[in-house]
TIZA-168276 format. One line per 5 residues: number of its first residue (from 1); their letters; for each residue x, y, z of N, C-alpha, C, O. Coordinates in pm, whole numbers, plus 50000, padded with zeros to 5 digits. Layout:
BEGIN
NUM = a = X Y Z X Y Z X Y Z X Y Z  ...
This chain:
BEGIN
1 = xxxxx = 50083 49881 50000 50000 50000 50000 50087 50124 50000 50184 50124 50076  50069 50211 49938 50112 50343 49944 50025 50478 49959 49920 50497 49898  50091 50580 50060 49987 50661 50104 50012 50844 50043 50085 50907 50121  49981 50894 49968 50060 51081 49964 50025 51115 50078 49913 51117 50127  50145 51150 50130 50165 51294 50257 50227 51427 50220 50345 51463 50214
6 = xxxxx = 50111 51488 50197 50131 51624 50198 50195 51668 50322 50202 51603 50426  50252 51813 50294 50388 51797 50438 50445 51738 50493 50469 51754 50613  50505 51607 50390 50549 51535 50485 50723 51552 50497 50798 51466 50540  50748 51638 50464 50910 51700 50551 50845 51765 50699 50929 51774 50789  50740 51800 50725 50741 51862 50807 50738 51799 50955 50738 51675 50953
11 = xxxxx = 50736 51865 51097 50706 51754 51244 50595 51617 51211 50640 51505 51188  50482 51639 51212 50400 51545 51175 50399 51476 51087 50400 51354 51105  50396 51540 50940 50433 51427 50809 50531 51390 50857 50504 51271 50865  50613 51399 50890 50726 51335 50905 50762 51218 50991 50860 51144 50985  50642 51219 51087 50667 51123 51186 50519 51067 51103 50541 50957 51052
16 = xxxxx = 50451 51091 51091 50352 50971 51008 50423 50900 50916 50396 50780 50906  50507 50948 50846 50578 50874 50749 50650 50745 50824 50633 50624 50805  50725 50806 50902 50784 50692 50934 50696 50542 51024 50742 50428 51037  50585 50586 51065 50510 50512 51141 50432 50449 51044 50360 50357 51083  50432 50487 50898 50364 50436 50791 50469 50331 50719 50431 50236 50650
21 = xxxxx = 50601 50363 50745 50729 50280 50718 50731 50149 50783 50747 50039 50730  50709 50187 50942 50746 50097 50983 50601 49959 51002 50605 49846 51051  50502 50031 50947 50395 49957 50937 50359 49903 50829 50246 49856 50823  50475 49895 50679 50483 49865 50600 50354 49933 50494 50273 49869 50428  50365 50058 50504 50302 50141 50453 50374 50216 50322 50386 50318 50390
26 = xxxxx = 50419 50245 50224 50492 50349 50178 50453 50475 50172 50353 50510 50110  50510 50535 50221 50494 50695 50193 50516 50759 50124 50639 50765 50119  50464 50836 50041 50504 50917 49953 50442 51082 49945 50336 51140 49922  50628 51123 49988 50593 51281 50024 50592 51380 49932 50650 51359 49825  50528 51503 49955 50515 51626 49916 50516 51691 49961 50445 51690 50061
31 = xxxxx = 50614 51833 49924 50627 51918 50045 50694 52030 49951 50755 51997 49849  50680 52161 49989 50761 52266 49881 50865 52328 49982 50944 52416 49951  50855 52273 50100 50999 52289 50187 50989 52437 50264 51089 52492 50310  50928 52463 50268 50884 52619 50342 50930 52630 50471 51012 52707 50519  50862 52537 50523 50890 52498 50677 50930 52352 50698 50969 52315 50809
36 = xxxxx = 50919 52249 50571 51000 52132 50580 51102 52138 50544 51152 52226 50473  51172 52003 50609 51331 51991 50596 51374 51883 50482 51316 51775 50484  51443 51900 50411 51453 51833 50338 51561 51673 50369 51564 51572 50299  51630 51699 50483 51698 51601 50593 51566 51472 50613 51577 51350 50627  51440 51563 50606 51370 51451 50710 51273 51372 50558 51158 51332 50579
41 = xxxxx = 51325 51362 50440 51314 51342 50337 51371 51196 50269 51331 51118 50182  51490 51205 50363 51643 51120 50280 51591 50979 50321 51546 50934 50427  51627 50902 50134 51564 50752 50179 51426 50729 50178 51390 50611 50181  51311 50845 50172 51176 50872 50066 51145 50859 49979 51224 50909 49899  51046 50808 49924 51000 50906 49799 50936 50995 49817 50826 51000 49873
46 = xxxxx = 51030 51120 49748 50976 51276 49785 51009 51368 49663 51116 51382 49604  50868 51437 49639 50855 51556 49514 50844 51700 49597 50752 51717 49676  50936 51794 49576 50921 51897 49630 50810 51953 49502 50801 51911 49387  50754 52035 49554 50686 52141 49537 50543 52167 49586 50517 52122 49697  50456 52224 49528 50338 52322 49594 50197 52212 49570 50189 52160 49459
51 = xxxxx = 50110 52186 49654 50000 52098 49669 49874 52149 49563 49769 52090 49540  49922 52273 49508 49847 52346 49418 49871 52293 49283 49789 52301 49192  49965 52249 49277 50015 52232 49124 49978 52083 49044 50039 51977 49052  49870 52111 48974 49827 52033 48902 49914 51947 48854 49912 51846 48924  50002 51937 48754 50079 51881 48690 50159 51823 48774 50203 51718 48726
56 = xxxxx = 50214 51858 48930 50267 51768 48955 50215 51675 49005 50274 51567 49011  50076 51695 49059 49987 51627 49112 50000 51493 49013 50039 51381 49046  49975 51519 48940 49882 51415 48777 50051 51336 48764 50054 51224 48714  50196 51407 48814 50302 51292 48756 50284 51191 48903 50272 51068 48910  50288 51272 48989 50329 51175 49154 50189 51028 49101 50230 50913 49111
61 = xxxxx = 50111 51038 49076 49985 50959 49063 50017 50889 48921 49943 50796 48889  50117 50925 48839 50168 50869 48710 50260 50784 48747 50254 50677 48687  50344 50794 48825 50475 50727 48878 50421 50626 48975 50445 50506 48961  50356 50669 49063 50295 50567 49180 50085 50595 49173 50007 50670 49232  50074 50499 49082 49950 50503 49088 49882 50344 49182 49784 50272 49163
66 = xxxxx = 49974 50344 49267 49911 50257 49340 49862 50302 49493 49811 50225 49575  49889 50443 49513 49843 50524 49585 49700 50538 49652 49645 50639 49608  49641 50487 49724 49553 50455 49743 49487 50612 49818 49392 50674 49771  49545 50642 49911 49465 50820 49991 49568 50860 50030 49677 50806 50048  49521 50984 50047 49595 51078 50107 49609 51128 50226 49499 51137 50280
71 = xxxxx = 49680 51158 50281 49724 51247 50478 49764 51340 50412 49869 51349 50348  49642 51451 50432 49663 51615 50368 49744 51666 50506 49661 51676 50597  49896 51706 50558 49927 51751 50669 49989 51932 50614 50025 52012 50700  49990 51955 50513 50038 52088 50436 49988 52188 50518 49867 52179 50501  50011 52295 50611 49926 52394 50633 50063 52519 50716 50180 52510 50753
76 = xxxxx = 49957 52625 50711 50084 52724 50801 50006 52690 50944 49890 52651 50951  50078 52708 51035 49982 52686 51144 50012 52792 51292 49958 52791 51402  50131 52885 51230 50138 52963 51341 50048 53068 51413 50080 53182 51381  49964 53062 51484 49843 53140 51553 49874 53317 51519 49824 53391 51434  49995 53346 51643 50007 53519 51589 50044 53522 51442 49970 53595 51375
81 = xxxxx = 50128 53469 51385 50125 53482 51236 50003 53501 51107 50006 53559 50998  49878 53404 51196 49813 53417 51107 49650 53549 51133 49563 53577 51051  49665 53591 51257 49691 53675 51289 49652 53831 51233 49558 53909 51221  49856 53810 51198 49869 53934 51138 49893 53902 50988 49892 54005 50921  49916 53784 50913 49887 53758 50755 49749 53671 50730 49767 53572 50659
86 = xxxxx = 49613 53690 50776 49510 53646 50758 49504 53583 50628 49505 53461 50610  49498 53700 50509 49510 53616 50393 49621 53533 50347 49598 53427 50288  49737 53572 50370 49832 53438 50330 49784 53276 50379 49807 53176 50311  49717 53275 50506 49639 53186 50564 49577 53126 50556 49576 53010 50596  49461 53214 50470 49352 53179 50403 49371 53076 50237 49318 52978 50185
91 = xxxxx = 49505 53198 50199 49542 53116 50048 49600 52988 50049 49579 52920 49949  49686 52926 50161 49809 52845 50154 49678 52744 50232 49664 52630 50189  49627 52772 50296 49539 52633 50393 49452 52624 50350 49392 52526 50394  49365 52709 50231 49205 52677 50217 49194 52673 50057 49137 52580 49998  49262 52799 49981 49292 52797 49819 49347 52646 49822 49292 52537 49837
96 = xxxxx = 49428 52672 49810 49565 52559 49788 49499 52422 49819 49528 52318 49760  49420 52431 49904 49382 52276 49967 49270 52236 49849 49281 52118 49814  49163 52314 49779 49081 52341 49693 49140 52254 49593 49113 52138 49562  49225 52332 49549 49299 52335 49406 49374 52185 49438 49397 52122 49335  49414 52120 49561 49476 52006 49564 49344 51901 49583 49360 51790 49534
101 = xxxxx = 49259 51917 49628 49136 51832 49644 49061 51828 49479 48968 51749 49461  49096 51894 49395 49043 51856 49270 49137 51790 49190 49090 51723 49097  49251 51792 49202 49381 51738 49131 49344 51555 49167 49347 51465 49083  49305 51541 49337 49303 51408 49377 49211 51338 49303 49232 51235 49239  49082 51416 49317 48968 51355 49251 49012 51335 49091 49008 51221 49045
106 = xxxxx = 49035 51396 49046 49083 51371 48860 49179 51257 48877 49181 51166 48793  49255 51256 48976 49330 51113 48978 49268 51008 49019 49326 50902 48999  49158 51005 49074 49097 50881 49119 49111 50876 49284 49053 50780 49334  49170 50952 49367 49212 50935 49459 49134 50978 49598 49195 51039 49685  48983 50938 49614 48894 50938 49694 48860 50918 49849 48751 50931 49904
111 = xxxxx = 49013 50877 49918 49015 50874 50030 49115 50935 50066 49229 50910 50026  49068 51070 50191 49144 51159 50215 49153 51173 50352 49045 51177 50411  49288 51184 50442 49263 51209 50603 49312 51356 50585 49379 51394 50489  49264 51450 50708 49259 51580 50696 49297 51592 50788 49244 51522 50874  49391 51666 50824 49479 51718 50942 49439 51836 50960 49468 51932 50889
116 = xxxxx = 49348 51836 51088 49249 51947 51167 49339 51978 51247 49461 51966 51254  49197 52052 51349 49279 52164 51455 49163 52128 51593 49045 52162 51586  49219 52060 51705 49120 52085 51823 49117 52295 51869 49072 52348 51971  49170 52349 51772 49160 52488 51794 49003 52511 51787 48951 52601 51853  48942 52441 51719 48833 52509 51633 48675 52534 51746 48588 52622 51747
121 = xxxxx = 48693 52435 51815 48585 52441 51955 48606 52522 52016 48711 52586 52030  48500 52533 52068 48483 52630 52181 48472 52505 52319 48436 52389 52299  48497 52540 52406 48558 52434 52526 48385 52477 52642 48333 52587 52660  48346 52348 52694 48225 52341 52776 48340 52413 52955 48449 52433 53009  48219 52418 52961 48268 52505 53192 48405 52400 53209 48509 52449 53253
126 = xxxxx = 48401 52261 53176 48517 52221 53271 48677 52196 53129 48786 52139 53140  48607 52274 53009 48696 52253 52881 48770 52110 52804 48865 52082 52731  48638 52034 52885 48657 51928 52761 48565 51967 52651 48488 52062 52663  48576 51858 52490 48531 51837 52417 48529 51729 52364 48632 51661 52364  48412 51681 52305 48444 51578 52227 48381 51618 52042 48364 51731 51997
131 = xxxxx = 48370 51557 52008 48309 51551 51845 48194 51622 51791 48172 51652 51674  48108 51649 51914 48040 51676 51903 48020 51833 51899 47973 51907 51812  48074 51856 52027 48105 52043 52080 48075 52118 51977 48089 52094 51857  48026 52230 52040 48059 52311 51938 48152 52407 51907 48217 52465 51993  48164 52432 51768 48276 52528 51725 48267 52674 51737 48156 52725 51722
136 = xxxxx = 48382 52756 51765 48377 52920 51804 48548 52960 51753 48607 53060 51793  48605 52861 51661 48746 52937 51607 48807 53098 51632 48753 53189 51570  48877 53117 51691 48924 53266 51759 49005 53325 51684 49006 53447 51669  49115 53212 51605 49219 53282 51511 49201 53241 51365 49150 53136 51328  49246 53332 51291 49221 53309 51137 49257 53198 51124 49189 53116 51062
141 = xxxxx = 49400 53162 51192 49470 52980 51160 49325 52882 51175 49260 52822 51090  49312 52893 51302 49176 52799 51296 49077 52827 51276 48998 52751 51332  49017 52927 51201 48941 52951 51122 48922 52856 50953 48835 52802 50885  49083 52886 50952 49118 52793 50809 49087 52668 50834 49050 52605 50735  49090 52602 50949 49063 52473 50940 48920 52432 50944 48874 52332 50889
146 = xxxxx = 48844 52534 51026 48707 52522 51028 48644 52521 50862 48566 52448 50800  48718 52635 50831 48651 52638 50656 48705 52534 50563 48634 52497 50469  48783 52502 50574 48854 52372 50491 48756 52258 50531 48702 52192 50442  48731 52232 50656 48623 52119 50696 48522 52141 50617 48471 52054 50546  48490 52248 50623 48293 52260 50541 48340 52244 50402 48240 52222 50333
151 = xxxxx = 48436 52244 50337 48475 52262 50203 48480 52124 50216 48389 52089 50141  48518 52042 50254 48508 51863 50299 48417 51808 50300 48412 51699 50243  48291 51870 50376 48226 51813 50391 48082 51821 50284 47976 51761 50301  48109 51890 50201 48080 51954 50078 48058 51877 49977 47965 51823 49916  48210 51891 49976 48271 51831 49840 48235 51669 49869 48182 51613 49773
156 = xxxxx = 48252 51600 49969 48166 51471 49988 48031 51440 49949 47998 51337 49891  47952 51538 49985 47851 51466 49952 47817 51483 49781 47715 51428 49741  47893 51552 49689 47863 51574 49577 47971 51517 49495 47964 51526 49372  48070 51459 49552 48179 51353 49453 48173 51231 49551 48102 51207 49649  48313 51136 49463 48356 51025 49515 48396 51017 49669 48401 50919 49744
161 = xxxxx = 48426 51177 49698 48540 51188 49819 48471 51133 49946 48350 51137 49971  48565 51085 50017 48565 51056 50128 48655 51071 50261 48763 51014 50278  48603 51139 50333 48769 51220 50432 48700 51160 50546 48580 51130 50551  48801 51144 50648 48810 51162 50790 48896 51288 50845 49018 51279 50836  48848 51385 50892 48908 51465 50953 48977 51424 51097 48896 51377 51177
166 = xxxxx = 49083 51432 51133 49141 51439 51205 49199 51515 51328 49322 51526 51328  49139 51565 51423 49139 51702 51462 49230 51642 51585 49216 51552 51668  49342 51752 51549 49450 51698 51646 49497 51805 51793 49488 51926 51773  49536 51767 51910 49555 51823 52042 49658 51892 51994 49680 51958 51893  49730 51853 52117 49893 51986 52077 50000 51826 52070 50007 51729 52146
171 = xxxxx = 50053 51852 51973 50158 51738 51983 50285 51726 52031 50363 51757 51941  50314 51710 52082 50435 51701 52179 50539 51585 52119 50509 51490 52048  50679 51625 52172 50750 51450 52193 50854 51454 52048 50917 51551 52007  50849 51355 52004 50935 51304 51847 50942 51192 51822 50920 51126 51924  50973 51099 51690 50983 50976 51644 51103 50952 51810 51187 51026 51861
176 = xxxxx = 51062 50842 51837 51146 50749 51910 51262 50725 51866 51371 50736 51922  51239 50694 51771 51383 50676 51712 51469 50731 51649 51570 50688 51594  51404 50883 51663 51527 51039 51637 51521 51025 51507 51633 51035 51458  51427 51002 51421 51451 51002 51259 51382 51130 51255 51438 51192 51165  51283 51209 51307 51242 51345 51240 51192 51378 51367 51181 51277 51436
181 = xxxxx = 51149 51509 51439 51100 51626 51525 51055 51724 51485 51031 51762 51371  51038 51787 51618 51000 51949 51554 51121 52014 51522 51215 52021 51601  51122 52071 51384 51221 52099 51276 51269 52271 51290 51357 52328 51225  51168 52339 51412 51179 52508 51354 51308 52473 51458 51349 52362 51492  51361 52616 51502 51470 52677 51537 51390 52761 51684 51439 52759 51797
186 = xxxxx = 51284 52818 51654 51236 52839 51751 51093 52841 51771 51020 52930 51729  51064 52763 51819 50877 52679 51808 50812 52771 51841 50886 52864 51873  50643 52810 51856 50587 52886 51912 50505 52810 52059 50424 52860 52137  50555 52694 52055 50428 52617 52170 50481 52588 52295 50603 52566 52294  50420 52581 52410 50465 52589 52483 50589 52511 52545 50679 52571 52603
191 = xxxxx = 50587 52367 52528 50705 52350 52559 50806 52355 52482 50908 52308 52533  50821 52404 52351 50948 52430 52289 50989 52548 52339 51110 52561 52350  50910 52649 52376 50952 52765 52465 51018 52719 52595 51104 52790 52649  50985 52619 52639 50996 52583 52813 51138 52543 52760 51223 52578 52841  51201 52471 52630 51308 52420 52652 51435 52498 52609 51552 52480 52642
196 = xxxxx = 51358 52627 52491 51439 52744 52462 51494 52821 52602 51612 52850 52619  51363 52853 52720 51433 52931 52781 51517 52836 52917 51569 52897 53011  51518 52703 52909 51614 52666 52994 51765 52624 52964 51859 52596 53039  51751 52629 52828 51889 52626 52726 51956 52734 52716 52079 52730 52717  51876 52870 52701 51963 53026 52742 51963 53057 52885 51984 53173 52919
201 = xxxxx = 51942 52971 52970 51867 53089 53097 51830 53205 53106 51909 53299 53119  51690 53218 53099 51560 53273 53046 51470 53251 53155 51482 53163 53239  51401 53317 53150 51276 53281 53261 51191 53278 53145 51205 53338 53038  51099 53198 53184 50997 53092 53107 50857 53226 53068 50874 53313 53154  50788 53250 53016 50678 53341 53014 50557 53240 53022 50550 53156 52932
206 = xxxxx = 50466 53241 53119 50364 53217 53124 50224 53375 53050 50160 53469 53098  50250 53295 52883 50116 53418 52836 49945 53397 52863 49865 53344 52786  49917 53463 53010 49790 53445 53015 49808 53400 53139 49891 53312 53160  49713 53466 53263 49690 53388 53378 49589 53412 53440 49580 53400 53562  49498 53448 53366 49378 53523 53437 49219 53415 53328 49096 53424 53318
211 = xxxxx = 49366 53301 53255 49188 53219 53213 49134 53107 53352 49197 53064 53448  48989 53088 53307 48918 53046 53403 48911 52883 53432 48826 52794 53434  49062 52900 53454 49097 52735 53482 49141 52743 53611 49156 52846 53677  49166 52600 53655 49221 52563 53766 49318 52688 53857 49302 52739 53968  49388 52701 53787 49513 52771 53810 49522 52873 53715 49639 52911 53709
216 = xxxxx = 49448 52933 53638 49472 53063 53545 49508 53078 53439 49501 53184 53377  49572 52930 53382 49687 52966 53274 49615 52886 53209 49516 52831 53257  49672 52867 53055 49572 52822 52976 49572 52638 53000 49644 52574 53077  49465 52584 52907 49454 52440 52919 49476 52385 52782 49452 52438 52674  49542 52228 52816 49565 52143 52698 49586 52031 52695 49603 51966 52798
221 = xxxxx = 49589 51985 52584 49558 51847 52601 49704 51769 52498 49711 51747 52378  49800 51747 52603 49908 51693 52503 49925 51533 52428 49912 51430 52494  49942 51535 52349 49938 51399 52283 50083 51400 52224 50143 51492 52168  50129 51257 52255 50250 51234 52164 50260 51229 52016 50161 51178 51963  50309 51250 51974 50352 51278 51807 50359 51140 51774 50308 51118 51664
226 = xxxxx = 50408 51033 51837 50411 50910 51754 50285 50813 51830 50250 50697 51805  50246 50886 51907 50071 50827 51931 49994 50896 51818 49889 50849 51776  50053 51016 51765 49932 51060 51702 50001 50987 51566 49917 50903 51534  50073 50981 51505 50125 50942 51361 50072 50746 51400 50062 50677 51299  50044 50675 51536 49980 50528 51517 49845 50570 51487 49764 50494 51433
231 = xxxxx = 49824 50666 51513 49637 50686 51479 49602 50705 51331 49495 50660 51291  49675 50760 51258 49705 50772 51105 49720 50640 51040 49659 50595 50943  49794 50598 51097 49810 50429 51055 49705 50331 51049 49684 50249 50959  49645 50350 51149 49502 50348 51238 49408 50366 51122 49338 50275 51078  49414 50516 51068 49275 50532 51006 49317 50480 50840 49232 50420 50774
236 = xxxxx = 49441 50506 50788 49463 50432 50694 49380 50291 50678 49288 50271 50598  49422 50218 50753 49402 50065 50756 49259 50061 50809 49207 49950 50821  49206 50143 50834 49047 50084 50910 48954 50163 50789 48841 50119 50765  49008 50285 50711 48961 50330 50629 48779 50275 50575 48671 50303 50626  48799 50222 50498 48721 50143 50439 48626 50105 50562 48509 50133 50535
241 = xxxxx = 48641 50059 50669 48568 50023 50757 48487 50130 50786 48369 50123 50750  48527 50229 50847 48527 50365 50900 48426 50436 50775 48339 50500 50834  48418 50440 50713 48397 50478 50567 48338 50424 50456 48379 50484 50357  48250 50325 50424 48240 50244 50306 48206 50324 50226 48151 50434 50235  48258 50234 50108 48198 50344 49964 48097 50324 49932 48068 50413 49853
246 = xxxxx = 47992 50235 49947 47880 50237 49935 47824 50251 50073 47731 50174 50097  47865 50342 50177 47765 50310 50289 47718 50507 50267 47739 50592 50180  47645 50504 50407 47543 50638 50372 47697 50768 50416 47710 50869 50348  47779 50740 50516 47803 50820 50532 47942 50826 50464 47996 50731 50408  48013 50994 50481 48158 51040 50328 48212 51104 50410 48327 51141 50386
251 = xxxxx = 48157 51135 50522 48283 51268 50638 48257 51193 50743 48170 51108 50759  48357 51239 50827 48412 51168 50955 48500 51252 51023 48607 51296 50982  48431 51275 51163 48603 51388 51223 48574 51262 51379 48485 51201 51439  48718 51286 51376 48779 51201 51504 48869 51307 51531 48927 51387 51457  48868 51274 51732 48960 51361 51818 49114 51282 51837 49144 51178 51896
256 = xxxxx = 49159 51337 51792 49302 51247 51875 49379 51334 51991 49469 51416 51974  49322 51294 52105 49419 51340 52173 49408 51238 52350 49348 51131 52334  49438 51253 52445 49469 51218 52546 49387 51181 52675 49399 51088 52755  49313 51271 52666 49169 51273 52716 49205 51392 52864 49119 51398 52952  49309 51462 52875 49397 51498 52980 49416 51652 52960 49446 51719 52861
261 = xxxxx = 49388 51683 53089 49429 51844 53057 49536 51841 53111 49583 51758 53189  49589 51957 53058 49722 51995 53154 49738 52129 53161 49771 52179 53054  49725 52199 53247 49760 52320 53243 49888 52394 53183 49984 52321 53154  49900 52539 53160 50059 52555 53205 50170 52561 53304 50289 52556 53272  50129 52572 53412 50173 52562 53510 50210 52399 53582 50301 52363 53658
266 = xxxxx = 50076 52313 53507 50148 52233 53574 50227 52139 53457 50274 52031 53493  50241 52183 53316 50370 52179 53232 50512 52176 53234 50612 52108 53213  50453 52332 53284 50600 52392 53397 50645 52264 53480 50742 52191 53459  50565 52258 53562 50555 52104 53698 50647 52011 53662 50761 51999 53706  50578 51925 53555 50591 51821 53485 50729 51814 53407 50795 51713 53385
271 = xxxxx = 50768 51992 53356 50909 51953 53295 51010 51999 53392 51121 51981 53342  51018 52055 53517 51107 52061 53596 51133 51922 53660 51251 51898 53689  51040 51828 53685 51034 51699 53696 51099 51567 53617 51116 51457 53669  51126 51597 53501 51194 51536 53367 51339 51591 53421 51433 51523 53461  51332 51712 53411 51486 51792 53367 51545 51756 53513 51649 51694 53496
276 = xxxxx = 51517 51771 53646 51552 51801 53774 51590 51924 53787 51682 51954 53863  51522 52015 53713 51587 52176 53786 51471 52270 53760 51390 52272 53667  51487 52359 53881 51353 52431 53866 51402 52487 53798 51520 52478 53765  51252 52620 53728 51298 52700 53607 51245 52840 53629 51126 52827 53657  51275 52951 53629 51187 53072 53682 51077 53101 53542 51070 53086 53420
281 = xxxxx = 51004 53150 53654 50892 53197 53538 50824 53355 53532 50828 53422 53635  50779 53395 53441 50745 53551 53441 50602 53578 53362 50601 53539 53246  50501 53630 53403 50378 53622 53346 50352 53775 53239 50338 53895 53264  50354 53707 53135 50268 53786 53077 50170 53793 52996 50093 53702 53028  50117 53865 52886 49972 53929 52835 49953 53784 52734 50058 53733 52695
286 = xxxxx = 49834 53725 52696 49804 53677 52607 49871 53660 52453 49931 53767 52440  49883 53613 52381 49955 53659 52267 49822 53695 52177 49708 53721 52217  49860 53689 52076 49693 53757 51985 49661 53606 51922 49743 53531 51868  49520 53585 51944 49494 53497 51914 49426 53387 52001 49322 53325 51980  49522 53378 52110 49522 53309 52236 49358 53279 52282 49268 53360 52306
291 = xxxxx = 49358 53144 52285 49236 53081 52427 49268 52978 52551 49374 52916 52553  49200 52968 52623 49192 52918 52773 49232 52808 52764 49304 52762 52852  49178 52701 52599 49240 52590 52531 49118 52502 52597 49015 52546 52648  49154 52382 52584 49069 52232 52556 49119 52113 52557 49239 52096 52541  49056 52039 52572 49082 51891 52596 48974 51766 52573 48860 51771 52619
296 = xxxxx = 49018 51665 52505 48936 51549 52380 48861 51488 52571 48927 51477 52674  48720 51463 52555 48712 51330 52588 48695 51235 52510 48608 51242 52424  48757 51154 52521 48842 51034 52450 48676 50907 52487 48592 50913 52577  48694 50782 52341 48628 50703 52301 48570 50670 52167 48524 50564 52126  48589 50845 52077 48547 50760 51926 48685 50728 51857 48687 50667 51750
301 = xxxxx = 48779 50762 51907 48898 50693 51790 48964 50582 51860 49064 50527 51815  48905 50547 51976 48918 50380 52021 48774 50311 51944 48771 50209 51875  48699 50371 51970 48601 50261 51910 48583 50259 51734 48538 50161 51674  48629 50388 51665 48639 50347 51548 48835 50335 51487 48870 50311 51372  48887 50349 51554 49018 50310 51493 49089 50206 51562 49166 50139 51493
306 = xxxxx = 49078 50180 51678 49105 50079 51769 49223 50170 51834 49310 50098 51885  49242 50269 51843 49345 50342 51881 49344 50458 52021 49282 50564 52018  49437 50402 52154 49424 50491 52232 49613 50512 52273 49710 50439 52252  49599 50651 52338 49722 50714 52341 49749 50588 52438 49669 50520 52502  49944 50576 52422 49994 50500 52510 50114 50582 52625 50137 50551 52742
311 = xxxxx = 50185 50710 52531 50273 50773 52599 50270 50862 52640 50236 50960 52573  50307 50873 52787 50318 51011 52916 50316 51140 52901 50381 51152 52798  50286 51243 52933 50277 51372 52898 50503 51375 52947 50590 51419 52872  50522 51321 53066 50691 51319 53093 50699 51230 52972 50709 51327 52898  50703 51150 52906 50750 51100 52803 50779 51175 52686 50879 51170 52615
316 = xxxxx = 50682 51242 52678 50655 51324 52547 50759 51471 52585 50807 51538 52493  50779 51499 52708 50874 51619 52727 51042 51550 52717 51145 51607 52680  51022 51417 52760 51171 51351 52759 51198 51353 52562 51282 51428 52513  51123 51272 52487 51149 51271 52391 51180 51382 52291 51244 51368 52186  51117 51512 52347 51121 51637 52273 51280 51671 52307 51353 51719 52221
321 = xxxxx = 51327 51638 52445 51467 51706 52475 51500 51625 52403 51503 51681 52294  51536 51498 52387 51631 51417 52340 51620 51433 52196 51721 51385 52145  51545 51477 52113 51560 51529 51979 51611 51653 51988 51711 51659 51916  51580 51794 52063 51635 51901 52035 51811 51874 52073 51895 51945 52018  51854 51754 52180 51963 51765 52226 52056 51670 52063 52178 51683 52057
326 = xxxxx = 52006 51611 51986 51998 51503 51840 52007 51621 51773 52123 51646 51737  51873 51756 51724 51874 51790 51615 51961 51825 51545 51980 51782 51432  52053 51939 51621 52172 52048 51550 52266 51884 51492 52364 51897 51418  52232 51780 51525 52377 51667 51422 52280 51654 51336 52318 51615 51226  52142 51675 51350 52055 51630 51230 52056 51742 51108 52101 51707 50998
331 = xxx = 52001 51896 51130 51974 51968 51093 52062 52129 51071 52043 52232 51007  52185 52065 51187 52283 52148 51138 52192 52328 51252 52246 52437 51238  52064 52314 51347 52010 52414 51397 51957 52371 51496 51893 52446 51570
């Protein structure tokens, strides 16, 4: 079987890939390298360029037409960024995705997983969610994902297509086995911050302490990166189940995440606990964009994928150091 991953130089394609490798999956990436690495490539099959582009669309599906669906993971996803470039946002996550969702269909290529955003809810009094919740998107980023969904769910009922959306927590952690991570230089999420400022000595910024959680600071729900790239694997292979082509239903969103809040503070907790050293911290204003955050209750992607998280929120902070302490031999940053 072979699967297209869009973004897949990037943190996530990149670790789906390999979890699609090692599940005897082939992968086959696409990526125009923006924010992917082309390191996390080597020993692929991989076409650089843009998810827009017809023609290359029509060769990747010429060369490997045994391609069965796609893991759309392509998107910008930085919150203040998108922000303050709304429309670049709009073009690169919602145009682009358009223009690549008709390329698939002309190829025959009718089963699609969609790499969402648990951004897009609005969070109940104690800020869980499940599938159901409803949506209140705050930033243009997840806005794009909200509108890309209805464009999904659309385009299903009037073609072949068939997607599962995928609406993912905050991902934490790295391949286990140090083959790909988070690739930036300097992340925007919280614990890549937690590990920037204990690598300069820095005091840590807690943005936001006045949301109406436990403790003030915002809430989340961390999931490991290679729990979330087995759930991909997951929906690959259950596809068809999940989905028939002759059954009534063509859309599908599943939560992947942990079922677990975690605050920031007790993040903070949790990675002074990993590291053994406390870390100072300094509070300030929201960033733009910013919410109180959310958390999956967990049960439809065990009962329709057979898939529940297995690794630690400390696991997922151990594995993140041990790649950033790996990357600079990987990535040269």
């Amino acid at each position: 079987m072979k699967v297209l991953i869009t973004g897949g130089a990037g943190f996530i394609g990149s670790t789906v890939a390999s979890a699609c490798l090692d599940a005897g999956i082939t992968p086959v990436l696409l990526d125009n390298l923006v924010t992917g690495r082309a390191e996390f490539t080597e020993g692929r099959v991989f076409y650089e360029g843009d998810i827009s582009d017809g023609d290359l669309i029509d060769r990747i599906f010429e060369e490997h037409p045994e391609i069965s669906a796609t893991i759309h993971c392509a998107a910008l996803i930085v919150v203040p960024d998108s922000v303050a470039q709304p429309l670049r946002y709009y073009r690169v996550n919602v145009a682009k995705t358009i223009a690549l969702t008709e390329h698939l269909l002309r190829n025959g290529c009718d089963r699609l997983l969609f790499s969402s955003s648990a951004s897009i809810y609005t969070a109940g009094e104690d800020f869980s969610v499940d599938e159901e919740s409803a949506l209140d998107p705050l930033s243009p980023y997840a806005r794009t994902k909200m509108v890309t969904e209805l464009v999904f769910k659309d385009a299903a009922q009037a073609t072949p297509l068939r997607v599962l959306s995928l609406r993912y927590f905050n991902p934490i952690g790295a391949d286990p086995e140090l083959r790909t991570g988070l690739q930036v230089a300097l992340p925007s999420h919280a614990l890549g911050k937690l590990i920037h400022a204990r690598a300069n000595s820095l005091p840590f910024q807690i943005t936001g302490t006045d949301w109406p959680t436990r403790d003030g600071s915002g809430i989340r729900d961390y999931v490991h990166v290679w729990d979330l790239a087995q759930a991909h694997v997951a929906a690959v292979q259950r596809f068809d189940e999940v989905l028939p082509m002759d059954g009534p239903n063509c859309y599908e969103v599943i939560n992947l995440g942990t079922g677990q809040g975690t605050t920031v503070r007790e993040l903070i907790k949790a990675f002074e606990t990993v590291t053994g050293t406390a870390l100072p911290v300094e509070v300030a204003p929201p960033r733009p964009g910013d919410s109180a955050g959310a958390f999956t209750r967990t049960g439809k992607a065990e009962r329709l994928l057979g898939w529940r998280p297995e690794l630690s929120l400390e696991q997922g902070i151990a594995d993140t150091l041990a790649w950033f302490a790996h990357r600079e031999a990987v990535l040269g940053v």
